[in-house]
N, C-alpha and C positions, 0 to 999 in steps of 0.2 A: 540731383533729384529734380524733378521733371515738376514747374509747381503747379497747383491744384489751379490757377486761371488758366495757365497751358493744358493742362490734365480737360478741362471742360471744354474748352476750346475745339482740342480732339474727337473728342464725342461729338460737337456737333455737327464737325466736319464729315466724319466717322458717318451719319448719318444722309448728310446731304451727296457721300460722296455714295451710297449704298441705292440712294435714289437715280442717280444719274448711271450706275453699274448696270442697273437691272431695269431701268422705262425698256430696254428695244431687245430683252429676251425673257419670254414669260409672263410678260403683264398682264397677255388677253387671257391664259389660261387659270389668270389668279385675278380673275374680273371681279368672283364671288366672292374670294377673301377680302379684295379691293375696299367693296361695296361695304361689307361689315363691318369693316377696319374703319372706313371714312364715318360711318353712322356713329360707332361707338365713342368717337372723340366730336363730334359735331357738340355737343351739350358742351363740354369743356368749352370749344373754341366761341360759343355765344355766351358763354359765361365771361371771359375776357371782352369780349366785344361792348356787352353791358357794364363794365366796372369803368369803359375809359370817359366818367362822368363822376364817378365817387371818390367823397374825400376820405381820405383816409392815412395811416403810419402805422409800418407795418418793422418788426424786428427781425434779420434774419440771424441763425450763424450756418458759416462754411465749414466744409470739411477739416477745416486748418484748424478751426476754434477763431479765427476772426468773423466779425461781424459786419453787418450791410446796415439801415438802415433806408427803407422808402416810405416817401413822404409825396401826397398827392392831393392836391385841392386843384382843381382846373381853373383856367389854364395851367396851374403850376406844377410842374414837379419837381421829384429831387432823389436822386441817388446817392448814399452819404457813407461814408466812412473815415476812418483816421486819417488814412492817406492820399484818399480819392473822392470826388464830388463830380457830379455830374448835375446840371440845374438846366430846367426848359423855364421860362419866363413869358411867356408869351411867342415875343418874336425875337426871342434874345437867349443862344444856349453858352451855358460856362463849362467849362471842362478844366474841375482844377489838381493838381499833382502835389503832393509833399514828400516825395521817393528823397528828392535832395536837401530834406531838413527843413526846405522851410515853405509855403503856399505860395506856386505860380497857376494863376488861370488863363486860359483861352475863354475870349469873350467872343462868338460872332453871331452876325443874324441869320434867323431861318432863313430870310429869303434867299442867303447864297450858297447853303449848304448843302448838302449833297444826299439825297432821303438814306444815306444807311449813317448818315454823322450819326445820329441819335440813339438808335439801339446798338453801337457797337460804342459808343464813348459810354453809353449807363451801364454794360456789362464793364467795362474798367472802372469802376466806381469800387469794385470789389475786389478781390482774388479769388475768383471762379464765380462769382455771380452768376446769373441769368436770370432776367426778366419774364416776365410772366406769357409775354407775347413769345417771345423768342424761342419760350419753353414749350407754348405749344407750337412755332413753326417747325420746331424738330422734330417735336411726335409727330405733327401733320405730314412731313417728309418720309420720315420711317414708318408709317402705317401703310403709303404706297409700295412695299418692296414686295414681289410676291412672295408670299409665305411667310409673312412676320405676324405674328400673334399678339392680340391687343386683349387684352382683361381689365375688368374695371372693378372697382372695389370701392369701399365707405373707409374714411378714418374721419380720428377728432385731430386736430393739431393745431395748437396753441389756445384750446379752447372753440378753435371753429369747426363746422362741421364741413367733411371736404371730398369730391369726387377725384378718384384714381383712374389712371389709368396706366399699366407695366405694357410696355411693347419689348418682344422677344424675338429668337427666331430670327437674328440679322446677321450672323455670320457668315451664314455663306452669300450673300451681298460687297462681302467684301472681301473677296479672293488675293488681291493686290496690297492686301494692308498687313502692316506686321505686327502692330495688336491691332483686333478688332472688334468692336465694339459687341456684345454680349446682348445688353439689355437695358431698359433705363423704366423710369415710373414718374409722371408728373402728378403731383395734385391742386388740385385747384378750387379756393372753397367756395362755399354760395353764394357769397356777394360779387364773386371774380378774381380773387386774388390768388397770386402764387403761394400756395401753403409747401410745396417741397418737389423738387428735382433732384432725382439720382439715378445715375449712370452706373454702371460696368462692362471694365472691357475682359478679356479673355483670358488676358496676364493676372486678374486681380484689380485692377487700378480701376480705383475708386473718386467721383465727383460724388458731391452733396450740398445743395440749398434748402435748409430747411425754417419755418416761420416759427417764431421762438414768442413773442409779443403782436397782437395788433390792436388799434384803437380807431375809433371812430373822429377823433379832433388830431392838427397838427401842430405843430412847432413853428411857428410862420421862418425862423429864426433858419430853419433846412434850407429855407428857400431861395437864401442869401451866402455870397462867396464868402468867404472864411475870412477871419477878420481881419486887418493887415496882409490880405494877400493881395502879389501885385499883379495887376489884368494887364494884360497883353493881347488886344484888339486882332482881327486874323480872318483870315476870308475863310480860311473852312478851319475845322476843330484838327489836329495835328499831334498832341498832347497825350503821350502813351504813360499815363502812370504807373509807377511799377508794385510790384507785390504790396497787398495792405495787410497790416496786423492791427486787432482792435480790442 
């Protein structure tokens, strides 16, 4: 069985691969849908852009039934789960693993790492996770295919008030793919936070992040590697953690 961070993974390849299919047939002819598509996520993607300043912890669960934790007061943040940590510190990021029983982290510094270390080590903090940025760089990707349909909607979740948006309409973008990606919906609430990403591809197969808890104070204690875990200093973060249950 294919797991639900591989399952997410796809999707948002699925996506990116749907964007590079279709830039050099159709684009200019779907200028107008272009144009709409981009306006109607604009709001979402300044709503992220203003959150990267607030503190805040936030509860997720995935489609598995395990859970994420993010926790953010700047500079800090923190990616958390039972078997995966992810921590920015300033100038100093951790990437810690417990696949093998027991907490090994990568410690290294921003300055030598490499601008994707960081949103691809806090999506492994999870199994299937996705960040809130990442969630909208995928709809921002798939709202450029032509003919993908983008709708936006109100929901409440977890108690916050939250802007949707479903983008549809992506199958025939991806002629070459053996499932293909169907649809997906982000939401995103007023302060900026990721309140819920979900995907479908063609087959059925189903991705879900969704916010369960959020609070305006954090646990300083997030911020910090696991207790007796052992750090292993590293020029770039290397450290693939495997599946997390929580």
């Amino acid at each position: 069985m294919t797991s639900p961070r591989l399952r997410t993974i796809a999707i948002t390849a699925a996506a990116a691969v749907a964007v590079t299919v279709t830039m050099g047939c159709g684009i200019l002819s779907a200028a107008g849908n272009l144009a709409n598509n981009i306006s109607a996520i604009g709001d979402l993607a300044d709503k992220i852009n203003k959150s990267e300043q607030l503190t805040y912890q936030a509860d997720y669960r995935l489609d598995d039934g395990s859970t994420v934790t993010v926790a953010q007061q700047p500079p800090d943040s923190a990616d958390v789960s039972d078997k995966g940590r992810f921590i920015s510190r300033g100038n100093v990021w951790y990437l810690c693993d417990k696949s093998t029983g027991s907490w090994v982290c990568e410690r290294t510094s921003t300055e030598g790492a490499t601008p994707g270390s960081a949103p691809l080590a806090a999506g492994m903090a999870g199994n299937g996770f996705i960040s809130a940025p990442m969630a909208v760089a995928v709809l921002t990707a798939a709202a450029i295919v032509p003919h993908a349909k983008v709708e936006q909607s109100s929901d409440t979740i977890a108690g916050q008030k939250s802007t949707c948006a479903k983008v549809s309409n992506l199958e025939q973008a991806q002629q070459n793919e053996t499932e293909k990606l169907k649809d997906f919906t982000v939401c995103i609430t007023e302060s900026g936070v990721l309140a819920r990403f979900s995907g479908t591809a063609t087959a059925g197969t189903k991705a879900k992040v969704e916010l369960t808890k959020y609070a305006t104070t954090v646990d300083p204690a997030l911020f910090q590697p696991p207790a007796g875990a052992k750090i292993n200093d590293v020029d770039q973060l290397t450290n693939t953690p495997g599946p997390t249950k929580s």
